[in-house]
SERO-4910 file (N, C-alpha, C, O; in steps of 0.05 Angstrom, whole numbers):
BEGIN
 pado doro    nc1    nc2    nc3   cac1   cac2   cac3    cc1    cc2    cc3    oc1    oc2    oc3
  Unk    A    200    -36   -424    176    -21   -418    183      9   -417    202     20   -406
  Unk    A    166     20   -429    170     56   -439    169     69   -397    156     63   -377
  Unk    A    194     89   -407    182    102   -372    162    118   -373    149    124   -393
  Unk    A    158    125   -349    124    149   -339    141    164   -323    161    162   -309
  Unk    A    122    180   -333    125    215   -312     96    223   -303     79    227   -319
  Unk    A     92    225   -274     74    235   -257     71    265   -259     88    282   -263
  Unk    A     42    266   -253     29    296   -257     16    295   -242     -1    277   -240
  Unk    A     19    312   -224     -2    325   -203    -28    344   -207    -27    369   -208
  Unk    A    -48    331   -210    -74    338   -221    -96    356   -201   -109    376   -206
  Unk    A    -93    336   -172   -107    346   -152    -97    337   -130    -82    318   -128
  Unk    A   -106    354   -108    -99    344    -79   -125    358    -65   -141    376    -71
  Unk    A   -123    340    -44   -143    352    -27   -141    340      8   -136    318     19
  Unk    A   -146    363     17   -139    345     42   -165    334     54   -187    345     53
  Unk    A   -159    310     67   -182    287     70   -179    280    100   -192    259    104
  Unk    A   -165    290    126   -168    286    151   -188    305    165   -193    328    164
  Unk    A   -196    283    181   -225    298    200   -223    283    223   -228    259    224
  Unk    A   -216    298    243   -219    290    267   -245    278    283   -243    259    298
  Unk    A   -262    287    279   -289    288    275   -291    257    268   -302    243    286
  Unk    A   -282    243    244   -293    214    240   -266    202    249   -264    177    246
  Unk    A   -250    212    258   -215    191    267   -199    183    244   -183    165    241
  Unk    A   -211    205    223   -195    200    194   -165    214    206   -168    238    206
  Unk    A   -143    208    213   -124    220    228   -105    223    211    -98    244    199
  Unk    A    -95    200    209    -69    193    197    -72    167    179    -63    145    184
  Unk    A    -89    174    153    -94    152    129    -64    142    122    -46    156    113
  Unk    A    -63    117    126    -49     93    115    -44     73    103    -25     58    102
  Unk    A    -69     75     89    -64     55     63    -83     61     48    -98     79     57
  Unk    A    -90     52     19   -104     61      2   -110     40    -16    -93     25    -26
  Unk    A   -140     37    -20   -143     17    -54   -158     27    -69   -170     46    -58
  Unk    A   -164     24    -90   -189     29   -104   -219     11    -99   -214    -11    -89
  Unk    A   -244     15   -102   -259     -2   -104   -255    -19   -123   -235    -24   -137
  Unk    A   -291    -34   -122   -281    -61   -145   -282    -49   -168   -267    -56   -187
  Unk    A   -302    -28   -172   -315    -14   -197   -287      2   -213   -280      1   -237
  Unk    A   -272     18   -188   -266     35   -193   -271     63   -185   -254     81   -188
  Unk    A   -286     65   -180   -304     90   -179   -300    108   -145   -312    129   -140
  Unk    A   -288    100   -132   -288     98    -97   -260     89    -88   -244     76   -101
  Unk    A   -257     97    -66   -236     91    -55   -234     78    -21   -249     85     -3
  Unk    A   -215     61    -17   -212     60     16   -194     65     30   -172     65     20
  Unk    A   -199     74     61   -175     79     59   -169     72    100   -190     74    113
  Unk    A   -154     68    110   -153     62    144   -137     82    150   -123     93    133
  Unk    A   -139     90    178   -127    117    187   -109     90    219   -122     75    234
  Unk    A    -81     95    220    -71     76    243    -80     72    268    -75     52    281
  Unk    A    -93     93    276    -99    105    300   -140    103    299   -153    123    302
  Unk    A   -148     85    296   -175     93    292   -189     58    287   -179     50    266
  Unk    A   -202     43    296   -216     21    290   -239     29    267   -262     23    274
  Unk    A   -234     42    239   -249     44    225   -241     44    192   -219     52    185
  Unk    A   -258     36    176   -252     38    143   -268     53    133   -292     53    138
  Unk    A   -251     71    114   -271    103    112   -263     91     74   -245     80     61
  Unk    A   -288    102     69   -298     95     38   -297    131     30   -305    146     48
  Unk    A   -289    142      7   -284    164     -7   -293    162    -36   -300    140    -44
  Unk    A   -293    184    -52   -307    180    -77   -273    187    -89   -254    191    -73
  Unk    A   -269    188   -117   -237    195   -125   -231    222   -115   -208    226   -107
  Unk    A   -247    237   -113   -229    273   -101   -229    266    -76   -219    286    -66
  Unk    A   -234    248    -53   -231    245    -35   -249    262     -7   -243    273     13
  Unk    A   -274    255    -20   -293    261     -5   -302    242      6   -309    224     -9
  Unk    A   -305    237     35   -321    216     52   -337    212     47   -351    231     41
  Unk    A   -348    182     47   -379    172     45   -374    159     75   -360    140     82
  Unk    A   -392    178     91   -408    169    112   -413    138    113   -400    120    124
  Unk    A   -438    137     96   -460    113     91   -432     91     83   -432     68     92
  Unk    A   -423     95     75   -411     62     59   -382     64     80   -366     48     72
  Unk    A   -374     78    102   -354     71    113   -371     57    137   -395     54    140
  Unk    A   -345     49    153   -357     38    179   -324     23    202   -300     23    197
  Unk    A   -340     15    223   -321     15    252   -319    -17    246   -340    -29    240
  Unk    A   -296    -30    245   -280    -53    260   -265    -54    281   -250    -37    291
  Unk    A   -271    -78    289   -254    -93    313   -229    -89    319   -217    -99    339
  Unk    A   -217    -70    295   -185    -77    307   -166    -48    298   -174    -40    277
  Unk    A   -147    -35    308   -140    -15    305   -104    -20    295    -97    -44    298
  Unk    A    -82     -1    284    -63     -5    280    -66    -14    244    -44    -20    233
  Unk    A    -80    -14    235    -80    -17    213    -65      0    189    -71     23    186
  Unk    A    -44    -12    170    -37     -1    167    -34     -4    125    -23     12    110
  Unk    A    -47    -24    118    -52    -21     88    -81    -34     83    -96    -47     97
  Unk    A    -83    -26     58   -114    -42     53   -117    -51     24   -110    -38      5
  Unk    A   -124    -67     23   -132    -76     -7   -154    -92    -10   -164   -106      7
  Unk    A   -164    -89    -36   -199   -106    -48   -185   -133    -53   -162   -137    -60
  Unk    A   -206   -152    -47   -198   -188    -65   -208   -189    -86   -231   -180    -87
  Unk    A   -199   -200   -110   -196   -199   -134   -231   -195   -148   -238   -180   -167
  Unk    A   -250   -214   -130   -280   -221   -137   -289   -189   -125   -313   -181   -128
  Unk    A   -270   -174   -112   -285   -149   -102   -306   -150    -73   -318   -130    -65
  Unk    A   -306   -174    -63   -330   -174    -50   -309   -176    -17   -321   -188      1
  Unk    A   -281   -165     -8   -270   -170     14   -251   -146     17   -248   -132     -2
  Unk    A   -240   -142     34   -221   -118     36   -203   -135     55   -211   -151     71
  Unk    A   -177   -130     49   -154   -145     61   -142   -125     76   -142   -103     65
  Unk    A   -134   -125     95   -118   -108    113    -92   -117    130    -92   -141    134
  Unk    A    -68   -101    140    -50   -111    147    -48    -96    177    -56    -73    179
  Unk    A    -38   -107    194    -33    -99    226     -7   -100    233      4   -122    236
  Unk    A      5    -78    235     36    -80    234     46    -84    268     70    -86    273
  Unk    A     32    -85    284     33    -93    305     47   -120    310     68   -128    319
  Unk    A     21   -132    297     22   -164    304     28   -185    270     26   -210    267
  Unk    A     33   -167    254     44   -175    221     16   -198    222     18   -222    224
  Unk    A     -2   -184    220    -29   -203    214    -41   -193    192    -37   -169    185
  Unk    A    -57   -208    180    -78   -203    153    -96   -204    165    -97   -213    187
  Unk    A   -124   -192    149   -150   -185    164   -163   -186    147   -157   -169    130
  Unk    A   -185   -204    140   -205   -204    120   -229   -195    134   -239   -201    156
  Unk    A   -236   -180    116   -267   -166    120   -286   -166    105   -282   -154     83
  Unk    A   -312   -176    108   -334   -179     88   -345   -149     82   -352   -133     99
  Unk    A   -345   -142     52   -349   -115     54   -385   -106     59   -392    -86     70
  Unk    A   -406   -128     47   -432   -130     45   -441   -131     79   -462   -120     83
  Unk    A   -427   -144    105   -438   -151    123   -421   -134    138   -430   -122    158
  Unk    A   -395   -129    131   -378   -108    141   -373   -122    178   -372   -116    202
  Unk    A   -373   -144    158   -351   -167    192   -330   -175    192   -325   -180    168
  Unk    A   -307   -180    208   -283   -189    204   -290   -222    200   -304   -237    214
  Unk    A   -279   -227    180   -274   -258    169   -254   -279    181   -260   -301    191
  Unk    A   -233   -270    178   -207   -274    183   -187   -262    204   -199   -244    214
  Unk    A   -167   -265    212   -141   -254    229   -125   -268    225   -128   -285    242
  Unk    A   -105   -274    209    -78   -288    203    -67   -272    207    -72   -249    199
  Unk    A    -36   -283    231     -7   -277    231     -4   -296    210    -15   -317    202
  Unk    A     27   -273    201     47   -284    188     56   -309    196     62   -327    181
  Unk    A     57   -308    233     71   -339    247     61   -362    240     73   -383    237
  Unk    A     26   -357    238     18   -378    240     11   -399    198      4   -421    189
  Unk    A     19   -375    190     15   -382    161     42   -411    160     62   -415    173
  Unk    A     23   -434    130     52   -451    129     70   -433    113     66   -412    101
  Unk    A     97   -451    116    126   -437    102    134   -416    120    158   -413    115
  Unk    A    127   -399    138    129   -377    157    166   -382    166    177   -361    172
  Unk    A    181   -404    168    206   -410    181    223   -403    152    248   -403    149
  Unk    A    201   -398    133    223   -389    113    232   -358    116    254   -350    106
  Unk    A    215   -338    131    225   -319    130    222   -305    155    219   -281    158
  Unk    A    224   -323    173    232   -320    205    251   -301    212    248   -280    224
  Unk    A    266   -309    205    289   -291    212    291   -256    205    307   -240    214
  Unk    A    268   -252    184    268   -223    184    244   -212    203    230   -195    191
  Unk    A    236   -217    226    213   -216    242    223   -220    264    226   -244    269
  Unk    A    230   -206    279    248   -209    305    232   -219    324    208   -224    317
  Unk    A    239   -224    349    213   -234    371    209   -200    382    189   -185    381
  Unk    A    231   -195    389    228   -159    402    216   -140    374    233   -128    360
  Unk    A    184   -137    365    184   -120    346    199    -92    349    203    -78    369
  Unk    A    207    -88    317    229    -65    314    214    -42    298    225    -28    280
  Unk    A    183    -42    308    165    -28    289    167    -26    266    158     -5    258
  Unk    A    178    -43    247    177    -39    221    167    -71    208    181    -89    198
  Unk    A    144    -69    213    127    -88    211    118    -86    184    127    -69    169
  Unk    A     94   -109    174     78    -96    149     65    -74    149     52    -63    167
  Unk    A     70    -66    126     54    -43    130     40    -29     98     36     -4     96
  Unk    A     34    -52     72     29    -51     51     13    -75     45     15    -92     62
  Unk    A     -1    -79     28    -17    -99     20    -31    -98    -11    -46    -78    -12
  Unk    A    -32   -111    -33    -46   -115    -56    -51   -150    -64    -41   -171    -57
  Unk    A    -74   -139    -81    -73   -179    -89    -66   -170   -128    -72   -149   -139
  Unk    A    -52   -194   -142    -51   -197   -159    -78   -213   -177    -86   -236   -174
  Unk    A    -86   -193   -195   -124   -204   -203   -116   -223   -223   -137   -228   -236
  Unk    A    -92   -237   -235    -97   -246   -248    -95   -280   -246   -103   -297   -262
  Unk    A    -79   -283   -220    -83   -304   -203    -88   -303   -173    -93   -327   -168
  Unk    A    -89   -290   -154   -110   -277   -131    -92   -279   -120    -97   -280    -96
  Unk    A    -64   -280   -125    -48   -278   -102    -47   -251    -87    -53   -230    -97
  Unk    A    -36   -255    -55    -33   -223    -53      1   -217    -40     16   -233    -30
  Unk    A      3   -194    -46     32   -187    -35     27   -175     -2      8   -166     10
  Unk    A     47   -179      3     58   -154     33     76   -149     26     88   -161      8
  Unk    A     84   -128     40    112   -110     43    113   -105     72     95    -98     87
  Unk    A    141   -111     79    147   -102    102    159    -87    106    181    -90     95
  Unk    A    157    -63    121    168    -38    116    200    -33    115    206    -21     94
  Unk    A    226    -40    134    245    -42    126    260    -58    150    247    -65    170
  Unk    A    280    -63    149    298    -81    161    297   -105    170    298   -111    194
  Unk    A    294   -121    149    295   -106    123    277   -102    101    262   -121    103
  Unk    A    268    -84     78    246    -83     76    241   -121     49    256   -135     35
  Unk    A    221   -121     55    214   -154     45    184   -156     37    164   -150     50
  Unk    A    189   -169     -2    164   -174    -11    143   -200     -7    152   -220    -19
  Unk    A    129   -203      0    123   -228      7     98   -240     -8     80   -224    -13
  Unk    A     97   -267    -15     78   -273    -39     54   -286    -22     66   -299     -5
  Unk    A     32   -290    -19     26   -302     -5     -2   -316    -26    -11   -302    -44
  Unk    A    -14   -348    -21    -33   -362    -35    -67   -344    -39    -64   -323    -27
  Unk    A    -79   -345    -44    -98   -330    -55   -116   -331    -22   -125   -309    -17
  Unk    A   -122   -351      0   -128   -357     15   -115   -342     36   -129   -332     54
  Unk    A    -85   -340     35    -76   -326     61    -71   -339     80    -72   -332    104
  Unk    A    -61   -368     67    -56   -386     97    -28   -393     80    -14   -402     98
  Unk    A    -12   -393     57     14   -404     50     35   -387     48     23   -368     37
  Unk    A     58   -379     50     65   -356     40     81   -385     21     86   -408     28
  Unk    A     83   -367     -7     89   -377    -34    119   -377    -31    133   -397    -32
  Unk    A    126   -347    -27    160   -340    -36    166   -305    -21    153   -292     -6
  Unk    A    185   -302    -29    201   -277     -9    214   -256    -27    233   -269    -35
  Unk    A    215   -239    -35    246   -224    -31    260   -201    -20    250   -180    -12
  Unk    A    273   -205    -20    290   -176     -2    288   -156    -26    286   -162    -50
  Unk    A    287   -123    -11    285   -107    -33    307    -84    -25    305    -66     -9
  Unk    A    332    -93    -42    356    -85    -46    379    -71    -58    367    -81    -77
  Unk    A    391    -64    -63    408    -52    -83    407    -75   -116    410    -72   -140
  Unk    A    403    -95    -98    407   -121   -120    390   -121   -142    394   -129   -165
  Unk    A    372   -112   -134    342   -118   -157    328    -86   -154    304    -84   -157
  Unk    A    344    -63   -148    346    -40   -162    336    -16   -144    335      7   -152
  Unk    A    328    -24   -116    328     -9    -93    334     10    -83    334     14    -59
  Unk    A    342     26   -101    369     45    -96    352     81    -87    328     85    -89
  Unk    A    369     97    -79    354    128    -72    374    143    -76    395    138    -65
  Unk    A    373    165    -94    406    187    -92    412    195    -62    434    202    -56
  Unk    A    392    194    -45    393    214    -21    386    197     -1    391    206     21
  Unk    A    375    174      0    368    156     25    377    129     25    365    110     17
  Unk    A    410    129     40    420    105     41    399     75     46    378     71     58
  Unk    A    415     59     33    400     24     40    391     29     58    368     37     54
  Unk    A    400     27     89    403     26    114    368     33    119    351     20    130
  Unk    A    366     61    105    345     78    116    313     81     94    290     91     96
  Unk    A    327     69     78    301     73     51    278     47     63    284     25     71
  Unk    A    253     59     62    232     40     79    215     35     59    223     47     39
  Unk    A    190     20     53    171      9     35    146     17     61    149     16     85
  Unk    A    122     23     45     99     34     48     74     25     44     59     13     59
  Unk    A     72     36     16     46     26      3     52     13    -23     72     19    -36
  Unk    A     34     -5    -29     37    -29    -48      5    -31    -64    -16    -30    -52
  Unk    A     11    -34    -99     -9    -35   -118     -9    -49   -137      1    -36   -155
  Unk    A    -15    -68   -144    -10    -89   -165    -30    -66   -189    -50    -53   -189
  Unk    A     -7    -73   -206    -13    -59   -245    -32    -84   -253    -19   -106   -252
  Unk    A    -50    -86   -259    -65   -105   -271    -59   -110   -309    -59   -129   -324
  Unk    A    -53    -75   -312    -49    -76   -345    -14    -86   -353     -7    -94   -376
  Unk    A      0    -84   -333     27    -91   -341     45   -111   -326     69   -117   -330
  Unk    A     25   -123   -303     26   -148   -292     59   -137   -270     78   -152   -265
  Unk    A     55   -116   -264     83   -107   -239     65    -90   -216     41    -82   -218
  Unk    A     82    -87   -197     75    -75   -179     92    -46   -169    116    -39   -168
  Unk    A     68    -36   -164     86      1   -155     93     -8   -128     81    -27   -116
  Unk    A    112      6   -118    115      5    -86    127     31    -80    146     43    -91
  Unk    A    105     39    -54    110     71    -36    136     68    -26    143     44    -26
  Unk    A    155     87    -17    172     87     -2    157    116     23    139    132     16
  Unk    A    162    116     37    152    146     48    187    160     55    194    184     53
  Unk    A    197    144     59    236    166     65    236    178     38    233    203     38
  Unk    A    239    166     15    240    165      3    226    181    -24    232    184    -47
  Unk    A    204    189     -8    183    204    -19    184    202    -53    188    219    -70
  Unk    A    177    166    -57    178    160    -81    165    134    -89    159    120    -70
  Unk    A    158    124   -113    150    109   -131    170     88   -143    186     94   -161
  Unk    A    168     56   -129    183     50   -151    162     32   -170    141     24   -159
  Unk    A    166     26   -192    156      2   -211    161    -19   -212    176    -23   -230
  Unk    A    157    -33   -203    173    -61   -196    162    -87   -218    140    -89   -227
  Unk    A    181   -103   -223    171   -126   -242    181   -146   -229    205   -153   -232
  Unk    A    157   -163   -208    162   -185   -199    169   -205   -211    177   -224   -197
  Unk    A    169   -211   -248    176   -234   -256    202   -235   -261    213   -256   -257
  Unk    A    214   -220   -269    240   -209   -270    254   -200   -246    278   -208   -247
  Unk    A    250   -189   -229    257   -188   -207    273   -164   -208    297   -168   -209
  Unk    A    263   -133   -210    276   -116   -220    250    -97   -219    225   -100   -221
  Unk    A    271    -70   -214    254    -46   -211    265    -30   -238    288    -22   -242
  Unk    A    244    -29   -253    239    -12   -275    251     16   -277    269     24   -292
  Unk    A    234     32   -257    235     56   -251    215     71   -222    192     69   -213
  Unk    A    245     88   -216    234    100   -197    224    131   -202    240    148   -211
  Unk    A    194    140   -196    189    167   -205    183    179   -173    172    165   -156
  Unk    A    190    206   -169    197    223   -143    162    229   -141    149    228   -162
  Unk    A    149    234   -117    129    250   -115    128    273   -114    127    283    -92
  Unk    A    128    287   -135    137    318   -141    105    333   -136     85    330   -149
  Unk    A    109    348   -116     77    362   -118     77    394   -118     59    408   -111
  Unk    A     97    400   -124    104    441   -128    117    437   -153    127    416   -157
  Unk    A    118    461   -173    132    467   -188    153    484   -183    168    495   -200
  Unk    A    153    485   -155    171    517   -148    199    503   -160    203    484   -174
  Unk    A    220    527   -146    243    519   -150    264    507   -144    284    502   -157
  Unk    A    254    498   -111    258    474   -104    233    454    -96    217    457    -77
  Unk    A    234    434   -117    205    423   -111    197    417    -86    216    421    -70
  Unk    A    174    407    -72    163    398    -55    160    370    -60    162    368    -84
  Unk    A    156    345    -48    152    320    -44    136    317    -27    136    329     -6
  Unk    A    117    298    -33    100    285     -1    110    278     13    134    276      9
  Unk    A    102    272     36    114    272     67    102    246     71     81    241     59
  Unk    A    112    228     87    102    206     85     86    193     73     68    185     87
  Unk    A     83    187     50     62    172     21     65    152     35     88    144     36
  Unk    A     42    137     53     34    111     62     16     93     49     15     69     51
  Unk    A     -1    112     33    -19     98     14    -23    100    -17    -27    121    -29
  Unk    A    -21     75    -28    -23     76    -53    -40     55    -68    -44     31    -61
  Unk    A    -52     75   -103    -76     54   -110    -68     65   -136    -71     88   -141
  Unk    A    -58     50   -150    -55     58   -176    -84     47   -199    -94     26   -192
  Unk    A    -92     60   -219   -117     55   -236    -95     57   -263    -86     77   -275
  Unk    A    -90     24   -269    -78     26   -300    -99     35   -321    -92     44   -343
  Unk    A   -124     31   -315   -141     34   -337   -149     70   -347   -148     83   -368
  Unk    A   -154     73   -327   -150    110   -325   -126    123   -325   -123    146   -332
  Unk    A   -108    110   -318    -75    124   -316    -81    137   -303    -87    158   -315
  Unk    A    -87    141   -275    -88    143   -256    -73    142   -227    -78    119   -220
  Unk    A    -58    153   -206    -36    147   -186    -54    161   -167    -58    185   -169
  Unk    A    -64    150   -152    -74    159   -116    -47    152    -96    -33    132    -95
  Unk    A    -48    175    -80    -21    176    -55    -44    181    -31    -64    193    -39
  Unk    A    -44    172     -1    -46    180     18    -25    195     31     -5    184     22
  Unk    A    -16    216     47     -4    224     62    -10    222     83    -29    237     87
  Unk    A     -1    209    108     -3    205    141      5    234    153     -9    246    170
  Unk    A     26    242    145     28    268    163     13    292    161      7    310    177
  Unk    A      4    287    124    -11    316    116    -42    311    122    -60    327    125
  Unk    A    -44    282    122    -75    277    114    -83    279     87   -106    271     86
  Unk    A    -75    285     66    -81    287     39    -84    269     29    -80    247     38
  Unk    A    -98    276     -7   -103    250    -25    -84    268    -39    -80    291    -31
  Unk    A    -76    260    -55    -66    270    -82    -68    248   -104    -61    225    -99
  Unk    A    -75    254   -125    -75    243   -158    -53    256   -181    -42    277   -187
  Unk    A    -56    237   -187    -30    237   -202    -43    229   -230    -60    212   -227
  Unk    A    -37    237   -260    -41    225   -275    -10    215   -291     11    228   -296
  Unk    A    -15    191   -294     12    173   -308     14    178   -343     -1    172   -361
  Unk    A     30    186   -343     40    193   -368     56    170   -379     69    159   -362
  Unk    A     58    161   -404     79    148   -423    106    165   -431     99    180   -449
  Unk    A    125    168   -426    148    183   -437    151    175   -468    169    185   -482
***
């Protein structure tokens, strides 16, 4: 697969105290395309944006539960999935009635003793904190942020987890500047056009490409957002929504509050 090089097209900053847009942490696209979502950790609410990252009032709204920390659409478009790094729970939400559906822990899902052991009883805050579904069989992924950080497959339902992997030096994990130890996972986007998944790092302040069938990271591209002469990088990139059809890259930033877009280039 040909590599990509990211371009920084626009940014804009998208925190408002005012609606508890604080600290945005995860990001998806709508079903259309056309819109965006996005949860702030600190706030019991899902704030709907247009692509430059202007709030829509009218189409956001307040849930039951706070600590939220990724979000993603279900495949039919008609649900938003969310993850609670608190309590490593899934959260289905009707987007038309705008009710919680669902609350699954990880604990209580079957197969769960398969990957027990990376889930301490004393949480070590590095819980989930990423979420996408794959549209071409509705599976969805998690990511758990690090120590260690771990991909997780789970049945289209959200009650099986399928399979696991560690994300390691082994299958291409690597950072010039941020040892194993310390390199964390973020935000998560299933490619619909090339059937892999991007994954945020925020240490890392990077992109990798990942090819779950192969089990291998393609390429990693830096979030470069200055041209100066020593570039700049985003600061915590917690959210991500990649648009293969537009070539398209959306980042949240938690510390800046920002959107930034990216357009994906073919090398």
């Amino acid at each position: 697969m040909a590599p990509f090089r990211l371009e920084l097209i626009r940014r804009r900053r998208i925190g408002d105290p005012g609606l508890g847009l604080n600290e945005p942490s995860g990001l998806t696209l709508n079903a259309d395309g056309t819109g965006l979502y996005t949860v702030s950790d600190d706030t019991k609410a899902v704030f709907c944006m247009d692509l430059h990252g202007h709030v829509l009032i009218n189409e956001s709204f307040f849930v039951s539960v706070e600590d939220l920390e990724g979000i993603a659409i279900s495949a039919d478009g008609d649900q938003l999935l969310a993850v609670q790094e608190e309590t490593n729970s899934l959260i289905t939400i009707d987007i038309a009635t705008r009710r919680e559906l669902h609350r699954r822990p990880l604990a209580a899902m079957h197969n769960y003793a398969t990957i027990a052991k990376h889930f301490p009883e004393t949480p070590n805050n590095k819980g989930l904190e990423g979420i996408t579904v794959n549209t071409r069989n509705r599976h969805v992924f998690v990511v758990k942020e690090g120590q260690p950080g771990l991909l997780i497959e789970l049945d289209a339902g959200c009650s099986t987890i399928l399979s696991a992997r560690l994300l390691t030096k082994a299958n291409g994990f690597t950072h010039p500047t941020v040892g194993p130890d310390k390199l964390d996972f973020s935000g998560l986007s299933y490619d619909s056009h090339r059937d892999t998944l991007w994954i945020a790092s925020d240490k890392g302040k990077c992109l990798f490409h990942y090819d779950w069938n192969g089990d291998a990271v393609l390429q990693r591209l830096d979030l470069v957002i200055s041209d100066d002469t020593k570039p700049k990088r985003i600061r915590k990139a917690e959210g991500l929504a990649v648009d293969p059809v537009q070539g398209k890259v959306y980042v949240v930033s938690d510390r800046d509050a920002c959107l930034y877009v990216f357009k994906l280039h073919d090398q």
